[in-house]
C-alpha positions as CSV (number, residue, x, y, z in Angstrom):
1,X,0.0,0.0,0.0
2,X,1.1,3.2,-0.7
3,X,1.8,5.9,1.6
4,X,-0.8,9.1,0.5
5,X,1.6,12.2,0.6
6,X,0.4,15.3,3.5
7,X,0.1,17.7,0.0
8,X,-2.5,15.5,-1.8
9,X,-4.4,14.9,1.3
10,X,-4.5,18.6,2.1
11,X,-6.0,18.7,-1.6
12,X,-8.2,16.0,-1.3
13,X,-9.8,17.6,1.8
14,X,-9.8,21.1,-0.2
15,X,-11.3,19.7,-3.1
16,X,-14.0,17.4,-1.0
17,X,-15.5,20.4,1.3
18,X,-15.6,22.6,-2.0
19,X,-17.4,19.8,-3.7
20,X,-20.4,19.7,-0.5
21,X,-20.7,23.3,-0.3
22,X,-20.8,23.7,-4.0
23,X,-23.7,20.6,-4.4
24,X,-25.5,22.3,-1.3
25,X,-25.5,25.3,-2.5
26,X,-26.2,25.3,-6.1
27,X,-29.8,25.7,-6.3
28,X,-29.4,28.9,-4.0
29,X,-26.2,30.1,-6.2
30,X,-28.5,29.0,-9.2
31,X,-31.4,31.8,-7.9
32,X,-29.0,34.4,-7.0
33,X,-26.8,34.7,-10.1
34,X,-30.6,34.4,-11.9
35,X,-28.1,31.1,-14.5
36,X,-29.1,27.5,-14.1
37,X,-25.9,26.2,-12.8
38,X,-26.4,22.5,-13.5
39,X,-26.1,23.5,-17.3
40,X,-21.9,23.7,-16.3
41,X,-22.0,20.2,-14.7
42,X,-21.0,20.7,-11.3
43,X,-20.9,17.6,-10.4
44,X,-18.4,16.9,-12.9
45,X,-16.7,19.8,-12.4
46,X,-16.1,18.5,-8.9
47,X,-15.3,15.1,-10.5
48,X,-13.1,16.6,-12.9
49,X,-10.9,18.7,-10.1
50,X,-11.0,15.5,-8.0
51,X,-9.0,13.5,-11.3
52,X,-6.7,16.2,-12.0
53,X,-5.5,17.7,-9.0
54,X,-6.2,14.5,-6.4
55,X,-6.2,10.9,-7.0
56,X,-8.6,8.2,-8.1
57,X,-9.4,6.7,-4.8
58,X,-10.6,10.6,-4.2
59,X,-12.0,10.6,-7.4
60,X,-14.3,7.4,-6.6
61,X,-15.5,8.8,-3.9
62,X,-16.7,11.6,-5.4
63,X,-19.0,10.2,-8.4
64,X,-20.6,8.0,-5.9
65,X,-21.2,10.8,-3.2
66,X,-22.0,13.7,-4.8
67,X,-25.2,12.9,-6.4
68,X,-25.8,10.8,-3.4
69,X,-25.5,13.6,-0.9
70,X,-27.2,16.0,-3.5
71,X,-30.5,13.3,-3.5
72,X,-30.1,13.4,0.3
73,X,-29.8,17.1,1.1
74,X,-32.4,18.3,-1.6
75,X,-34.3,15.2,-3.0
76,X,-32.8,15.9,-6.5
77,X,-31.8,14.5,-8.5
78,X,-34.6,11.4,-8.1
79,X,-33.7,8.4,-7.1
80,X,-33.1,6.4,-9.8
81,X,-31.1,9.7,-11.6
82,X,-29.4,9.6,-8.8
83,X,-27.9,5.9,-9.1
84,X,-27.7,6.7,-13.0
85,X,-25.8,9.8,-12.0
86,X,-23.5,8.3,-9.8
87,X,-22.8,5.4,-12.3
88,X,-22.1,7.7,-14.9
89,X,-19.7,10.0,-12.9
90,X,-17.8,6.5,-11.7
91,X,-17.3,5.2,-15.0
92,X,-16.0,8.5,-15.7
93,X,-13.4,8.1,-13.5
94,X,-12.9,4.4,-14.7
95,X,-12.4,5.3,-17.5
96,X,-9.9,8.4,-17.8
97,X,-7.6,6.8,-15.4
98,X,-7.6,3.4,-18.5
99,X,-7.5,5.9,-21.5
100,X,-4.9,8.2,-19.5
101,X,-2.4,4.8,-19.3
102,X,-3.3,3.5,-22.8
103,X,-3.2,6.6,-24.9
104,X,-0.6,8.7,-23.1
105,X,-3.0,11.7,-23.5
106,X,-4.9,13.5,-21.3
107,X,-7.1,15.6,-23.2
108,X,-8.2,12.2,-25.4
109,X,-8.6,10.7,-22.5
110,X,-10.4,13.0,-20.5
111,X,-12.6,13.8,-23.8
112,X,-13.3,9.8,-24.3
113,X,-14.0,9.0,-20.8
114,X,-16.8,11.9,-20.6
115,X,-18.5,11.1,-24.3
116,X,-18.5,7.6,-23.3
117,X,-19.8,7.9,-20.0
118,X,-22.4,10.0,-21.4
119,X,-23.5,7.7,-24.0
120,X,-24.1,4.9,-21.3
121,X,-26.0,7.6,-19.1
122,X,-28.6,8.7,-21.8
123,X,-28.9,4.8,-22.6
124,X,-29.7,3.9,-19.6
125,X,-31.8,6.9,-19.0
126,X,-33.5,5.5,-21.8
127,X,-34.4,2.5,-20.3
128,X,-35.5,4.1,-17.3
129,X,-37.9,6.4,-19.4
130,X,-39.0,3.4,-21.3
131,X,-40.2,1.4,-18.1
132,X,-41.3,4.8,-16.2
133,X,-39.2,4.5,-13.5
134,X,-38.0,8.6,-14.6
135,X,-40.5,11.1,-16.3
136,X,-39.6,11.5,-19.8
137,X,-37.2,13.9,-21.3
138,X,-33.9,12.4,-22.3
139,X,-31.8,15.7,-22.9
140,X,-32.5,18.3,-19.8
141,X,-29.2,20.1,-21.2
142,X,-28.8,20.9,-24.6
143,X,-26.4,19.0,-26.4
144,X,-23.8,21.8,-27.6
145,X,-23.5,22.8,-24.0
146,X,-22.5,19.3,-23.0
147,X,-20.6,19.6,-25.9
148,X,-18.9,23.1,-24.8
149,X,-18.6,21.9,-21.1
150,X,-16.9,18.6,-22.6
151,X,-14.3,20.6,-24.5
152,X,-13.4,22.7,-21.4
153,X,-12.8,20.0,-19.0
154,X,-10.8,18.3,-21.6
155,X,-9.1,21.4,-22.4
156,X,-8.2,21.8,-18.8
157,X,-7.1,18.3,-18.0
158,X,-4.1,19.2,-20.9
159,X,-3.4,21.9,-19.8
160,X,-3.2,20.4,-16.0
161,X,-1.7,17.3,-16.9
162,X,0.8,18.5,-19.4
163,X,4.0,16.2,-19.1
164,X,2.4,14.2,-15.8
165,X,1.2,10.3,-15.4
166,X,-2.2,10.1,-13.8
């Protein structure tokens, strides 16, 4: 087992409390800056700082928690967007930390994990819809935002990442 450095911690924890207050207080920061914040992904914002500047046990723990202690503090995201959510954002993880090894790139594989993850997400969202377990509506965000946000976090994981191993 490895021996977690006092910097990465001190990150982790950083990174972590920003994450809760940020989820707990979206909907208010959402109302006062009169912008629906969820249209940036703040979840995967979160998940995105967690990959880049903490580790992937940190990272983990993020895409299961967040929209778990989102559903919990606020009821929303629903229950079963909430495990969809959460599955998304940890195959996220899963998968940039694979790409990152296999294609020596981290914008390809910070771009790749997130289009991928997505794809699964609005499939199963799908079937969720189909068996009206969720209310219909398979795109709440418009694509070319997802795209946009996409391009950013991708953007920023090269520019991060430059010359590191994940």
């Amino acid at each position: 087992m490895t021996a977690i450095s006092k910097p990465l911690i001190i990150r982790s924890i950083a990174i972590n409390s920003a994450a809760i207050l940020l989820i707990y207080f979206t909907p208010a920061l959402s109302h006062l800056l009169n912008f629906p914040l969820y249209l940036i992904e703040p979840m995967r914002l979160i998940l995105i700082l967690a990959m880049v500047h903490s580790n992937k046990s940190n990272a983990y723990l993020l895409a299961i928690s967040l929209p778990l202690f989102s559903f919990a503090v606020s009821g929303h995201p629903l229950f079963y967007k909430m495990l969809l959510i959460s599955a998304e954002l940890a195959l996220n993880v899963w998968l940039f930390f694979l790409l990152s090894v296999k294609l020596k790139n981290s914008f390809s594989a910070m771009l790749l994990s997130i289009v991928v993850s997505k794809a699964v997400y609005y499939l199963l969202k799908a079937g969720l819809i189909s068996i009206a377990l969720i209310g219909p509506g398979l795109f709440s965000t418009p694509l070319w935002i997802q795209l946009l946000t996409t391009l950013v976090f991708s953007i920023y994981a090269l520019v991060i990442l430059k010359g590191k191993t994940t």
